[in-house]
N, CA, C and O atoms as CSV, one atom per row, in Angstrom:
chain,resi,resn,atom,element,x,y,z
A,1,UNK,N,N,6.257,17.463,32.819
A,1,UNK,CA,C,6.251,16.520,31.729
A,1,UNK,C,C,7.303,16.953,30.705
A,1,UNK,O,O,7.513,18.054,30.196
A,2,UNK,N,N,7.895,15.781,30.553
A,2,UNK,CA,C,9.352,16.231,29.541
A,2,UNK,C,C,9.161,15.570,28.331
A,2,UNK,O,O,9.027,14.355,28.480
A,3,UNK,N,N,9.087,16.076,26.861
A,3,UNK,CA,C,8.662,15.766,25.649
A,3,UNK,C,C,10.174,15.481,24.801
A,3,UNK,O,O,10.979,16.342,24.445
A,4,UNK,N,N,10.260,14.099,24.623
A,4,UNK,CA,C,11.330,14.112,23.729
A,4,UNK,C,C,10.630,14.335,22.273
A,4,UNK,O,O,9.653,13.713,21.855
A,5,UNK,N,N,11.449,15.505,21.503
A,5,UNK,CA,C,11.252,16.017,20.169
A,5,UNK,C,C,11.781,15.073,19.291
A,5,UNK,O,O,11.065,14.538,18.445
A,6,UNK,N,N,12.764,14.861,19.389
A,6,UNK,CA,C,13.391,14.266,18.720
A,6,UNK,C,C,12.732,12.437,18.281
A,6,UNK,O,O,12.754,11.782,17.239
A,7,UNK,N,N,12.438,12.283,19.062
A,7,UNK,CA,C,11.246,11.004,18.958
A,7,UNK,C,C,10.488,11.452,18.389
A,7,UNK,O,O,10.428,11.137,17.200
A,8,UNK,N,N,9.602,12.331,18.885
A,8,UNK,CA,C,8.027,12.665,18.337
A,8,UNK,C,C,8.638,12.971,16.715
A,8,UNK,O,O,7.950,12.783,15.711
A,9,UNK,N,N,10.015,13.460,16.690
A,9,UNK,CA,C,10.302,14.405,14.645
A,9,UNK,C,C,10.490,12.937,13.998
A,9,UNK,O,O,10.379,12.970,12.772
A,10,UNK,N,N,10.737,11.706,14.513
A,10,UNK,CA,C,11.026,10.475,13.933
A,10,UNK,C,C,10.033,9.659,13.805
A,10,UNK,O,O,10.079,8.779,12.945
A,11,UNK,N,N,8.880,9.813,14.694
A,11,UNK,CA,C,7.770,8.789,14.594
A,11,UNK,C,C,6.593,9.514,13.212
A,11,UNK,O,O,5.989,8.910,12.326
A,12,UNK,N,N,6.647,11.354,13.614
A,12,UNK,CA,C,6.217,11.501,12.498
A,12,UNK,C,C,6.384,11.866,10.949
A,12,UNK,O,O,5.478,12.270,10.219
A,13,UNK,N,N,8.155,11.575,10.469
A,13,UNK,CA,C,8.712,11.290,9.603
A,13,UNK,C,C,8.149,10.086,9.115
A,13,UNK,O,O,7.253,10.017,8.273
A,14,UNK,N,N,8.862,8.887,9.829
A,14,UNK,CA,C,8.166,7.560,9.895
A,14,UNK,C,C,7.144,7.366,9.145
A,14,UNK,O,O,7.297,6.641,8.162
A,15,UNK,N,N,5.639,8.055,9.453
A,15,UNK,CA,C,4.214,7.993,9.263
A,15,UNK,C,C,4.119,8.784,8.006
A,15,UNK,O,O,3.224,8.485,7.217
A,16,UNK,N,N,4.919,9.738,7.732
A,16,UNK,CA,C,4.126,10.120,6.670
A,16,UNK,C,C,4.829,9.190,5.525
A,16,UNK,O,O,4.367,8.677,4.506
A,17,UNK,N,N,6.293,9.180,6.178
A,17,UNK,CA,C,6.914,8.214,4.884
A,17,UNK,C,C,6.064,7.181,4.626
A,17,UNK,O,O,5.483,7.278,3.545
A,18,UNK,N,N,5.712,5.832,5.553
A,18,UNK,CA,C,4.522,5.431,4.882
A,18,UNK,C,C,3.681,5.092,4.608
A,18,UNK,O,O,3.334,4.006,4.144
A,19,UNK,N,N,2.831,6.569,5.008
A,19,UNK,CA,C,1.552,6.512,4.672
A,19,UNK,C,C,2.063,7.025,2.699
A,19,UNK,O,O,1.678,6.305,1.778
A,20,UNK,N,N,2.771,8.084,2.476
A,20,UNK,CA,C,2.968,8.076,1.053
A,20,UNK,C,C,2.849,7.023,0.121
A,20,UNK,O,O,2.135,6.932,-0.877
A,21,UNK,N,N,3.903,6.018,0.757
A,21,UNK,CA,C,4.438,4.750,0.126
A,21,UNK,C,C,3.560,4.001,0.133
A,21,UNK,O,O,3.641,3.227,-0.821
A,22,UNK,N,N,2.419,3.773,0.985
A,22,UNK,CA,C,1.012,3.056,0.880
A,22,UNK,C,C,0.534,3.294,-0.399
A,22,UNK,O,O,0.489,2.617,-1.426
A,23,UNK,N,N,0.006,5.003,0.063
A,23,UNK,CA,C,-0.731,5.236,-1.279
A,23,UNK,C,C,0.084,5.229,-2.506
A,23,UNK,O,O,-0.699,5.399,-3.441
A,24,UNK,N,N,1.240,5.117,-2.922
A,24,UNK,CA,C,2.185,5.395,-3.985
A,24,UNK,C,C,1.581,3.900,-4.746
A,24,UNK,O,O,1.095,3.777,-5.870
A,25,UNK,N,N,1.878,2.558,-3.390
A,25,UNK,CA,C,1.556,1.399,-3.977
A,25,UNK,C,C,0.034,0.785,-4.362
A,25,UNK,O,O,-0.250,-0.209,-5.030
A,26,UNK,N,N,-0.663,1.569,-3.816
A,26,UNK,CA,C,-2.051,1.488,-4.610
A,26,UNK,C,C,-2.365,2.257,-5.754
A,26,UNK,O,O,-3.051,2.066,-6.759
A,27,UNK,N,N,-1.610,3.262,-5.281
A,27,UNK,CA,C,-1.795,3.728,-6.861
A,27,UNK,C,C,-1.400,3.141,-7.878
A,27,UNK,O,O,-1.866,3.358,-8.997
A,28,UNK,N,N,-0.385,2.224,-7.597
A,28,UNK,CA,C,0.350,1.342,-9.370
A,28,UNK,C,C,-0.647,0.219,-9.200
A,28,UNK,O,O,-1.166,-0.355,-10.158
A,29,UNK,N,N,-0.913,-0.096,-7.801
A,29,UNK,CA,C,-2.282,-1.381,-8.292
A,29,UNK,C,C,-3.332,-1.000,-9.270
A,29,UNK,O,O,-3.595,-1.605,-10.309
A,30,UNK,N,N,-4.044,0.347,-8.701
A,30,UNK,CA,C,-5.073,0.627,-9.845
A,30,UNK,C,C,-4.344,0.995,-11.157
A,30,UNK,O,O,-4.958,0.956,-12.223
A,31,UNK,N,N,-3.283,1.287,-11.107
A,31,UNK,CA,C,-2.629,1.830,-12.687
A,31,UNK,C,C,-2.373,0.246,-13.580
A,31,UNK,O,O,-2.336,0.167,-14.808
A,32,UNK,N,N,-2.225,-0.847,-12.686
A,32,UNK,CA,C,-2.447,-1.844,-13.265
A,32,UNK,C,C,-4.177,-2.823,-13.591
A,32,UNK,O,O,-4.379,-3.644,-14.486
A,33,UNK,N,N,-4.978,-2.434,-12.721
A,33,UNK,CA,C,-6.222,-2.331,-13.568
A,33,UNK,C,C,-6.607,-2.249,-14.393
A,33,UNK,O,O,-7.333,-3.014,-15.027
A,34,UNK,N,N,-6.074,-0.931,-14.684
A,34,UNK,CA,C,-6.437,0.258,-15.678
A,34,UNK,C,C,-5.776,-0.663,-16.782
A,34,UNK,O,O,-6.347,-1.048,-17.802
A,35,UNK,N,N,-4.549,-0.936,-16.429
A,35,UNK,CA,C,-3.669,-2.126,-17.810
A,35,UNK,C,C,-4.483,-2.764,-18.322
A,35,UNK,O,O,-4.787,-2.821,-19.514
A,36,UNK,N,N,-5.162,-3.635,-16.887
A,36,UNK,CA,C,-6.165,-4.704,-17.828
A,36,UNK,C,C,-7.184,-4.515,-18.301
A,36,UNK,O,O,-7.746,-5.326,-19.037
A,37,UNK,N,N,-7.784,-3.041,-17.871
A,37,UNK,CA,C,-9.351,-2.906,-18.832
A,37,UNK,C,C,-8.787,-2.154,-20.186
A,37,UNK,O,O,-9.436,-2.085,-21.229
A,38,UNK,N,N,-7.377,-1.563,-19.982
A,38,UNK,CA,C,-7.084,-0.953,-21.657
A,38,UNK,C,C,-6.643,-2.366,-22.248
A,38,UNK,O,O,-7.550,-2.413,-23.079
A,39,UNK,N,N,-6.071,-3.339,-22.418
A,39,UNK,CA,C,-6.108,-4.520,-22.886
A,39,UNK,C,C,-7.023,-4.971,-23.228
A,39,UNK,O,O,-7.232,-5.343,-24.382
A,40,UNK,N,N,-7.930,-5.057,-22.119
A,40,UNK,CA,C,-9.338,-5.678,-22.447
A,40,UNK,C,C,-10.153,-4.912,-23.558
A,40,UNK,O,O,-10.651,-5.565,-24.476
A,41,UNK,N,N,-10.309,-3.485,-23.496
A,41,UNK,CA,C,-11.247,-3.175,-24.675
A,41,UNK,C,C,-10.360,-2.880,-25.998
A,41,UNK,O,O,-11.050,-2.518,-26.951
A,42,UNK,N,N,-9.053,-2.958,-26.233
A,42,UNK,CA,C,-8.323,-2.916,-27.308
A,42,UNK,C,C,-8.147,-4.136,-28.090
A,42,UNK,O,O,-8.253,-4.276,-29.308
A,43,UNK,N,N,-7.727,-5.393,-26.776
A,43,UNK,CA,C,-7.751,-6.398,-28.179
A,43,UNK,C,C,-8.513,-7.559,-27.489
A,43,UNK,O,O,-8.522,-8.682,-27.995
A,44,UNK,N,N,-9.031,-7.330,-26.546
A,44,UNK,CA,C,-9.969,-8.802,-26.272
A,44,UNK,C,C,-9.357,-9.735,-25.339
A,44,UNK,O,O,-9.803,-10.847,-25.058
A,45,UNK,N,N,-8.188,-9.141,-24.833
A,45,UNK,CA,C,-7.699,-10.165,-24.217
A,45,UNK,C,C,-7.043,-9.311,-22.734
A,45,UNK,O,O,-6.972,-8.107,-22.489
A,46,UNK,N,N,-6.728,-10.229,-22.122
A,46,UNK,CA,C,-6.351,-9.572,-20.698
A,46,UNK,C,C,-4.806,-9.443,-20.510
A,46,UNK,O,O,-4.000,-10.091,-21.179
A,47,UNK,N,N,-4.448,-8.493,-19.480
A,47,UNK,CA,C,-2.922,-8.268,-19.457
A,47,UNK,C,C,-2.380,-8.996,-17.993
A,47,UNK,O,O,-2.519,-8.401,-16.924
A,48,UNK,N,N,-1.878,-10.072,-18.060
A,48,UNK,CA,C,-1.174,-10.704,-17.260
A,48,UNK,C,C,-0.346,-10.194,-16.716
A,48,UNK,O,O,-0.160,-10.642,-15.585
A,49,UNK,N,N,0.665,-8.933,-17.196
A,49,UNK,CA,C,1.492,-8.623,-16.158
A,49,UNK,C,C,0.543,-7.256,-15.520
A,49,UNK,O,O,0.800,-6.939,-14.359
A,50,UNK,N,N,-0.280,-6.647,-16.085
A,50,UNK,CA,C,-1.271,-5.685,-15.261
A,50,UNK,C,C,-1.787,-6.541,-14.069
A,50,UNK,O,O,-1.712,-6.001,-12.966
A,51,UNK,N,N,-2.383,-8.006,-14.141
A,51,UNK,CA,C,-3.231,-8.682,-13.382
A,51,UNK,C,C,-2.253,-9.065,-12.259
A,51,UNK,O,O,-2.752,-9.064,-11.134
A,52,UNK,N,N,-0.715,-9.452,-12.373
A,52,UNK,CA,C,0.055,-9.182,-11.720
A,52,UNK,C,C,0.643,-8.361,-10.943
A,52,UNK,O,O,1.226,-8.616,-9.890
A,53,UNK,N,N,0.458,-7.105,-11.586
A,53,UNK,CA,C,0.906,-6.505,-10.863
A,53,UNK,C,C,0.046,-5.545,-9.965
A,53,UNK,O,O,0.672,-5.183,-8.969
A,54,UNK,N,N,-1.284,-5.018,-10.064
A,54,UNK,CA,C,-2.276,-5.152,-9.339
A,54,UNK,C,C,-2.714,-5.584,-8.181
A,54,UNK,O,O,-3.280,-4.892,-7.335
A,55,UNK,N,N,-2.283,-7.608,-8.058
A,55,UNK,CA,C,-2.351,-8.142,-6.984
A,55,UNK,C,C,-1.272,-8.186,-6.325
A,55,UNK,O,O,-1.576,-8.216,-5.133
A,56,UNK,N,N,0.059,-8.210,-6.490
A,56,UNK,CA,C,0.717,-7.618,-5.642
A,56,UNK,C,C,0.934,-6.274,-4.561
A,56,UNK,O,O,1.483,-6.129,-3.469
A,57,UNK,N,N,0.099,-5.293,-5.614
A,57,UNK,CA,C,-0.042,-4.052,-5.304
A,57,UNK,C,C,-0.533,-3.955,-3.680
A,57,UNK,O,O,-0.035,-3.386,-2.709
A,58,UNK,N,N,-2.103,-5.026,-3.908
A,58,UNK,CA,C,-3.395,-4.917,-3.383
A,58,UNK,C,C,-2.541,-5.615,-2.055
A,58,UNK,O,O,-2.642,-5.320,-0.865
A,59,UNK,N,N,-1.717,-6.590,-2.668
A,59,UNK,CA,C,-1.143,-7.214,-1.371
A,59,UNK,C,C,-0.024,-6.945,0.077
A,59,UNK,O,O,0.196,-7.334,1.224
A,60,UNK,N,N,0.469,-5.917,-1.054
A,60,UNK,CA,C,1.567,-5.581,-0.112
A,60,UNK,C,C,0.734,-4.177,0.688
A,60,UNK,O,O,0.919,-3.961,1.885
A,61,UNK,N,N,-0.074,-3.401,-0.062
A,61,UNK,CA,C,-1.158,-2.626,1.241
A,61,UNK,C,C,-1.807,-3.559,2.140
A,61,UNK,O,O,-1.756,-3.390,3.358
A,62,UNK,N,N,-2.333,-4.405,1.678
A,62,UNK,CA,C,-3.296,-5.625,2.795
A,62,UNK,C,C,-2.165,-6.282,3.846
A,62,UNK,O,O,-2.517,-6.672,4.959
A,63,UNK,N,N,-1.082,-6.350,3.491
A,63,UNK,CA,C,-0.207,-6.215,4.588
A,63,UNK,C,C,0.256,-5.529,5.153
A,63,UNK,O,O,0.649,-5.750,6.299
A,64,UNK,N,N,0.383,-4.357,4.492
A,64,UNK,CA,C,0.558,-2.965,5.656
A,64,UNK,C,C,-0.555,-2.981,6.786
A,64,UNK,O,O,-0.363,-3.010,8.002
A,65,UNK,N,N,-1.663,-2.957,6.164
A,65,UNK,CA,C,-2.593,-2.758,7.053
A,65,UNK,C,C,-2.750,-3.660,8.470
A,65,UNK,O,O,-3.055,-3.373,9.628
A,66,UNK,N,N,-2.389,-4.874,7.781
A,66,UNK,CA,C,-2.714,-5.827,9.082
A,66,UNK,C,C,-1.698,-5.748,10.011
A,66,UNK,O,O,-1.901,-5.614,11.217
A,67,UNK,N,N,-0.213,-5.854,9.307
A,67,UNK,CA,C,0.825,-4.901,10.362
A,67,UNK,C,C,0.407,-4.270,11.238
A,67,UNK,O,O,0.380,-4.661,12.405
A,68,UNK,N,N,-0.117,-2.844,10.718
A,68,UNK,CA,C,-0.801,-1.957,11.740
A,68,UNK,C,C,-1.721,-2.119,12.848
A,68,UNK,O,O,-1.589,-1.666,13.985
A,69,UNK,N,N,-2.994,-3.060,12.220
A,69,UNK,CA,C,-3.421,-3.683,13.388
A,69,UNK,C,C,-3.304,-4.448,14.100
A,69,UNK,O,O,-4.004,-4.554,15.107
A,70,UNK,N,N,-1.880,-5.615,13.606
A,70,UNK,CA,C,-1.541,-6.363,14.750
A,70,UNK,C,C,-0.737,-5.565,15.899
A,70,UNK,O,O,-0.626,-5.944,17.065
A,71,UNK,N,N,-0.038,-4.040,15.180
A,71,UNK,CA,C,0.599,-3.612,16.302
A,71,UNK,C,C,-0.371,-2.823,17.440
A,71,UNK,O,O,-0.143,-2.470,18.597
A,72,UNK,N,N,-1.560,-2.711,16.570
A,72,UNK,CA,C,-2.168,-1.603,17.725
A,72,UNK,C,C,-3.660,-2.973,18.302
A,72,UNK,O,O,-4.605,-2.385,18.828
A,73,UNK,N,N,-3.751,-3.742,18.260
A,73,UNK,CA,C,-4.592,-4.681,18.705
A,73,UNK,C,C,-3.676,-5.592,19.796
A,73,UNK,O,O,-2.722,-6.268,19.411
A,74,UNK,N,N,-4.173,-5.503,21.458
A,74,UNK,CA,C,-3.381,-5.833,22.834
A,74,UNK,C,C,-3.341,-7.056,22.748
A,74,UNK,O,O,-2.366,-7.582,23.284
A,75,UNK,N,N,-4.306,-7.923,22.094
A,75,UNK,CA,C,-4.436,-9.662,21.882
A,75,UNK,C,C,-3.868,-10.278,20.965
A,75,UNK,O,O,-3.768,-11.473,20.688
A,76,UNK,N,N,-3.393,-9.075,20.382
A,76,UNK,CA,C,-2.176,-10.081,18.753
A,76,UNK,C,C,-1.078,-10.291,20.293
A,76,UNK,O,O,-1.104,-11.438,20.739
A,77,UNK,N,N,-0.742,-9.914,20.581
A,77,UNK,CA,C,0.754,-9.866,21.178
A,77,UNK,C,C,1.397,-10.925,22.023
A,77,UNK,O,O,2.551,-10.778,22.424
């Protein structure tokens, strides 16, 4: 059995790059939460670009994810 390295050093570059970048982008989703509950208990009102930017956050992981399982699920294909 012959192991190309050089594949295996790229697929798991690849993965950690992003798995980082996943969590990097959930993390600014909840950091935009956080926008809207410090808005919320400071002046009563909500932060639109927190609420924005949050759901983008939430969205572009919810598409990572399904990525992933359309690639590893045999009936997406």
């Amino acid at each position: 059995m012959q192991l190309d390295w050089s594949a295996l050093g790229q697929v798991a570059a690849v993965s950690l790059g992003v798995t980082v970048a996943v969590v990097v982008v959930f993390a600014l989703g909840v950091l935009g939460l956080a926008r809207v509950e410090d808005a919320r208990d400071t002046s009563g009102t909500t932060s639109a670009a927190g609420l924005a930017q949050a759901g983008l956050c939430f969205l572009a992981c919810a598409a990572v994810v399904a990525y992933g399982i359309c690639l590893i699920v045999p009936q997406f294909h």
